[in-house]
C-alpha positions in Angstrom: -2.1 6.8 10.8 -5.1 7.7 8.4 -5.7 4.4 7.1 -8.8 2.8 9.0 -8.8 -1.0 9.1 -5.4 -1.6 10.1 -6.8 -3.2 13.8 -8.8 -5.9 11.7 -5.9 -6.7 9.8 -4.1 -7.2 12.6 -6.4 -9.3 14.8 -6.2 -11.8 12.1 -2.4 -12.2 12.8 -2.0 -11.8 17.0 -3.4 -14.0 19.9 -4.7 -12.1 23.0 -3.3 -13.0 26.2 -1.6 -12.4 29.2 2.7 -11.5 28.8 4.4 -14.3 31.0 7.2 -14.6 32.4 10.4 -12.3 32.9 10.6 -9.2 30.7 13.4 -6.4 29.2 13.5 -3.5 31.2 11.7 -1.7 28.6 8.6 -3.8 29.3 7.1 -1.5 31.9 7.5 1.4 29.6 5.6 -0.6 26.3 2.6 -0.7 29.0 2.2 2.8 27.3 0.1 2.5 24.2 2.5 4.8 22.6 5.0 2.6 22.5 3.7 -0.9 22.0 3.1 -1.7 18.2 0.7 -4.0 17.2 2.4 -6.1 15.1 4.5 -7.0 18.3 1.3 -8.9 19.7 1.0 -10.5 22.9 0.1 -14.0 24.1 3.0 -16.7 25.1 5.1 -16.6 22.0 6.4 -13.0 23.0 9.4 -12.3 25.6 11.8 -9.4 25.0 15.5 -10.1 24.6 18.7 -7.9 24.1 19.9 -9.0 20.2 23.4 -8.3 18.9 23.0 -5.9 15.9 24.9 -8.1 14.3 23.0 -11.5 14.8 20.0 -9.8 12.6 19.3 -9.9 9.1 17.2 -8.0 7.1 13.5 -9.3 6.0 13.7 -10.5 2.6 9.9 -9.8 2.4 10.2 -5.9 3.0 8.1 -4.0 1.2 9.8 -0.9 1.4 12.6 -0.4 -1.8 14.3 2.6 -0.5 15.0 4.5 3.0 15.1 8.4 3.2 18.3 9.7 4.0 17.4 12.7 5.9 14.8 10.6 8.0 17.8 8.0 8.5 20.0 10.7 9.9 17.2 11.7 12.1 16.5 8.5 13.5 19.8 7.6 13.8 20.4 11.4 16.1 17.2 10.3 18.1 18.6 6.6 18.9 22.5 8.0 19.8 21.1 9.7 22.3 17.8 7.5 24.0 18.4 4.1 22.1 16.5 1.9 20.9 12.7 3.1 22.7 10.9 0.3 20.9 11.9 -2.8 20.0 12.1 -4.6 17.1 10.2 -7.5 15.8 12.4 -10.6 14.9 11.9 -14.7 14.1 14.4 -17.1 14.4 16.8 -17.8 11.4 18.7 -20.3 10.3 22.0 -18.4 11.3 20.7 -16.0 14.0 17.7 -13.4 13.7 15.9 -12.2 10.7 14.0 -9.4 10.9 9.9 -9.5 11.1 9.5 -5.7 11.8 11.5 -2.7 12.8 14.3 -2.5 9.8 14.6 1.4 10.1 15.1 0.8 13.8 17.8 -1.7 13.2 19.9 -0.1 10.5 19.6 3.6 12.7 20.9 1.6 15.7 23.7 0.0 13.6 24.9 3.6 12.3 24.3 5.0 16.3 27.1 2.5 17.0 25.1 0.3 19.2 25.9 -3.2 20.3 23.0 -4.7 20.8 18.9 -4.3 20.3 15.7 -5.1 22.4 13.8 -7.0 20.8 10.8 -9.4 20.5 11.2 -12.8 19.4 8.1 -14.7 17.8 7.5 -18.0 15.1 6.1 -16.4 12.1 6.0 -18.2 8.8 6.9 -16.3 5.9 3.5 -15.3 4.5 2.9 -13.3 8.1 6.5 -12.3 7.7 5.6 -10.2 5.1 2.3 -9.7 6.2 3.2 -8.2 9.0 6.1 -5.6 7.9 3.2 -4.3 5.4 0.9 -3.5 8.3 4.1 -2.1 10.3 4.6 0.4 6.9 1.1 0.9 6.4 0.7 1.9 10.3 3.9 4.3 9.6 2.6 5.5 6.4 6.0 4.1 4.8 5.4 2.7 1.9 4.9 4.8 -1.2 1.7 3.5 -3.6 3.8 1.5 -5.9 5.4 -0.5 -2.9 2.3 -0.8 -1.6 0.4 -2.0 -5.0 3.9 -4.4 -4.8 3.4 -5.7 -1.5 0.1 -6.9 -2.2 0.8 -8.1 -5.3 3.2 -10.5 -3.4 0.9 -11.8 -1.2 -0.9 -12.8 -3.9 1.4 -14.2 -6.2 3.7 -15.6 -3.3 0.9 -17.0 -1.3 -1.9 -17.4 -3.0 -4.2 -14.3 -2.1 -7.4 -13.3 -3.2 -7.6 -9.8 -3.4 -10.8 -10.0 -0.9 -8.3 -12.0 1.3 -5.5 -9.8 1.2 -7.9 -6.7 2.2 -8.9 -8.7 5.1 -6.1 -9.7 6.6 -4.5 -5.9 5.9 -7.4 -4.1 7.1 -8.3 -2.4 4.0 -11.8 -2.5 1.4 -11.5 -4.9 -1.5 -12.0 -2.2 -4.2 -8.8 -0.1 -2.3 -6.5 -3.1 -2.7 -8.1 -3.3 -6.6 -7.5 0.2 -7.5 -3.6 0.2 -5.7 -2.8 -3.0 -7.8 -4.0 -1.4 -10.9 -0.9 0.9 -10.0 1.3 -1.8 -11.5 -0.2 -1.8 -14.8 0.7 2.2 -15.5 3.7 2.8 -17.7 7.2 2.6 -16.0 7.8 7.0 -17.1 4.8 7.1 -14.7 5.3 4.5 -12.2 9.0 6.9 -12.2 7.2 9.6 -11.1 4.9 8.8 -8.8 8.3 7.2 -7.1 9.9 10.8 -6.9 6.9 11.9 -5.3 5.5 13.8 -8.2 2.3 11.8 -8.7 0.4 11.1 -5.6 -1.9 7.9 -5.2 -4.9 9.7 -6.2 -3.5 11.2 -9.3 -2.3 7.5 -10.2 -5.4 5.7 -9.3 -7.6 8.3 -11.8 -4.9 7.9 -14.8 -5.2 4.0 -14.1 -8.8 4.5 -15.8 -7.4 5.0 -18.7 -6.1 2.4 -21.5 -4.2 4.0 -23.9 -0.4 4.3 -22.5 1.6 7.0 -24.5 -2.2 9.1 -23.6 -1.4 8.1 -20.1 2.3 9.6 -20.6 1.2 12.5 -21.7 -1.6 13.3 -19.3 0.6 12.5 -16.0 3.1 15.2 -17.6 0.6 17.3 -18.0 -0.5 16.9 -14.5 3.0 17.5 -13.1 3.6 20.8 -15.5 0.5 22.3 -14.8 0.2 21.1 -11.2 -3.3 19.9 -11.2 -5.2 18.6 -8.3 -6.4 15.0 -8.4 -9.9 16.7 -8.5 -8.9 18.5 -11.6 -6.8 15.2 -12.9 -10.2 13.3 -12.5 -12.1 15.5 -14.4 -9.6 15.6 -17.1 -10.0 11.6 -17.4 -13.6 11.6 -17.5 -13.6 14.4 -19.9 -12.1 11.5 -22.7 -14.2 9.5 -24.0 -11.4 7.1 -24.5 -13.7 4.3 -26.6 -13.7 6.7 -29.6 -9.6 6.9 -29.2 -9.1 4.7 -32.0 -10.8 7.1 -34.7 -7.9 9.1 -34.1 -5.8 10.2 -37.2 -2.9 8.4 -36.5 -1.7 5.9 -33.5 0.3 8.6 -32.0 -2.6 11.1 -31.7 -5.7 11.0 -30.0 -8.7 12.9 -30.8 -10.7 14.6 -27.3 -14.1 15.6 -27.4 -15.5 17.3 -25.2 -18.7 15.4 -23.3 -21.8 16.9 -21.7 -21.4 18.0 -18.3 -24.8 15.3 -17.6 -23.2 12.0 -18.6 -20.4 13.1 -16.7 -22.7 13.6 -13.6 -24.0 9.8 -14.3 -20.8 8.6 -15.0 -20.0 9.5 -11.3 -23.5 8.6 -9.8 -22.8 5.2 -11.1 -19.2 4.9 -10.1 -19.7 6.1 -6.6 -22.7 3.4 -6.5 -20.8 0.4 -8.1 -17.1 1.6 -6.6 -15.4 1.1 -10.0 -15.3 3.1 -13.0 -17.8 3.5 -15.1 -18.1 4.9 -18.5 -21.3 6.2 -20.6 -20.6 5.8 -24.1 -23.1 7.5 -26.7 -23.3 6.9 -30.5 -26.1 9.3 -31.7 -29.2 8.7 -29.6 -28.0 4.8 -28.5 -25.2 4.2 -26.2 -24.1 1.5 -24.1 -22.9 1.7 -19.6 -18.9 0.0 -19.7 -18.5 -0.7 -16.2 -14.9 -2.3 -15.1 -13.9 -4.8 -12.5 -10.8 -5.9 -11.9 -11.2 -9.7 -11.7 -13.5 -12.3 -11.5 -14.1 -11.6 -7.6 -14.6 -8.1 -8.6 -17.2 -9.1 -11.1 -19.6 -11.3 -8.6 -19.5 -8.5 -6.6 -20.9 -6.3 -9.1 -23.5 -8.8 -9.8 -24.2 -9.4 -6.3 -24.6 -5.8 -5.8 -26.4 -5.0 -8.8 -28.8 -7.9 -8.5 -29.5 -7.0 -4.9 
C-alpha cells in the first residue's frame, strides 16, 4: 500500500499483547507478516474459529459500493483451490456473525462452495466497525475516491468526527481528508466519471477548486477527451481566474483570461506553504490573496500557521 499513516490509524484501534489460548490451524502460518492484517489485532479479545458462511452477514458500514467482477472471479479461482489463507474479521450479531473485515473473502468463499470460514472474532462497536473496514480498503487500495470521500464523510456525520479526528484515527493528514471530502461537492456527471475510472483523484481534487459547476462539467470532459494529465488539468484550473466568471456574457458562458505566468508561480508558492488553494486576484494595480479552508478547523489552522 502507498498510503503512509495507515499504522497510526491503526494503533488507535488494537491493544498489544500476547495471543492466548488455543488457536485455528492457520495460526502458525498468520506468524508470517504476510498474512496477518492489522485490522485483525492481537491482545485477549482475539481467538480464531471456523464460521459457517452462512452464519455471517455483511457489514452494513462497508465503504466499498461495488465489487469487480473479474477480481471476484479471481479470488474466488485462488480460494477453490487453497481456501480461505486469511481469515476474516467478524463481531458478534444479534442472529450470528456480522462482518467487521474481509467481505471479498467471504462472498469469494461462498461462490468457491465452501462451508465454512476461519475467522477472528472481536467486540467492536459500530463506529470502529466502520472504522476498521476503511483502513482494511485503504490498506488494499479498494476504495475508489468517492467511497473514500463517503466513508469519511460517515464518520463524521454518523459519529461525530472532526475531520482532524477522522485523519487521526485513519492514518492520514488533515488537509488529505479535506481535499477527498470536497470530492462530494463536484457535480454528479463528474462524480459518474471519476466512478468509471475516467477521472482519477488528482484530476478531481484540482477541478474541486473550482466553483462554477456546468465550468466544472465542461472542464472534466475536456480532460477525459483530450486526456490530460493532472499536471496539465492543474494548470488549466489555475489558468481561470474564476472571480471574474460572473462578467461573463451570459450564465451559460464563461469568459477565460489568460494570467501571467508570475501570479501563477505565487499562487503555487502560497498554496504549497498554506496546503489549500490559493488564488491572486488583480484589478489593475490592486488585488487581493483568496485563500480557502474547508471549515472552521481548517481556518485556525491557517491562523495558527500563519501567525506562527
Amino acid at each position: 500500500m502507498k498510503k503512509s499513516g495507515l499504522g497510526r490509524g491503526l494503533s488507535a484501534l488494537i491493544p498489544e499483547g500476547g495471543v492466548p489460548g488455543a488457536l485455528h490451524p492457520l495460526a502458525e502460518g498468520l506468524a508470517n507478516d504476510s498474512l496477518m492484517t492489522p485490522e485483525m489485532g492481537t491482545g485477549e479479545e482475539m481467538r480464531f474459529e471456523e464460521v459457517s458462511v452462512t452464519d455471517i452477514s455483511p457489514n452494513p458500514y462497508q465503504p466499498r459500493q461495488g465489487f469487480d467482477d473479474e477480481k471476484m472471479a479471481e479470488l474466488t479461482a485462488s480460494i477453490r483451490e487453497q481456501g480461505v489463507l486469511q481469515p476474516l474479521l467478524l463481531r458478534k450479531g444479534v442472529d450470528g456473525y456480522e462482518l467487521v473485515a474481509g467481505e471479498r473473502r467471504w462472498r469469494a468463499a461462498r461462490r468457491a462452495g465452501l462451508a465454512t470460514v476461519p475467522a477472528v472474532v472481536r467486540s467492536v462497536e459500530d463506529r470502529d466497525s466502520l472504522e476498521q473496514a476503511i483502513v482494511e480498503n485503504l490498506h488494499r487500495d479498494d476504495l475508489n475516491p468517492l467511497e473514500e470521500a463517503a466513508a469519511f464523510h460517515r464518520l463524521m456525520d454518523d459519529f461525530g468526527f472532526t475531520q482532524h479526528e477522522v485523519a487521526v484515527r485513519i492514518g492520514r493528514s488533515r488537509p488529505a481528508v479535506a481535499n477527498s471530502l470536497r470530492l462530494l461537492q463536484l457535480p454528479d456527471v463528474v462524480q459518474q466519471l471519476i466512478m468509471a475510472g475516467s477521472l482519477s483523484a488528482g484530476h478531481a481534487r484540482a477541478l474541486a477548486g473550482l466553483r462554477d459547476r456546468p465550468l466544472i462539467e465542461r472542464l472534466a470532459t475536456r480532460v477525459v477527451d483530450e486526456g490530460l494529465s493532472v499536471r496539465q488539468t492543474e494548470n488549466l484550473v489555475r489558468s481561470l481566474d474564476e472571480i471574474t466568471m460572473p462578467e461573463a456574457d451570459s450564465p451559460g458562458e464563461v469568459t477565460a483570461r489568460p494570467r501571467d505566468a508570475a501570479l501563477l508561480e505565487v499562487e503555487q508558492i502560497l498554496a504549497d506553504r498554506l496546503d489549500t488553494t490559493v488564488r491572486v486576484v488583480t484589478r489593475g494595480r490592486k488585488g487581493r490573496i483568496v485563500v480557502e479552508f474547508a471549515d472552521l478547523d481548517d481556518l485556525e489552522r491557517l491562523f495558527r500557521l500563519l501567525e506562527g
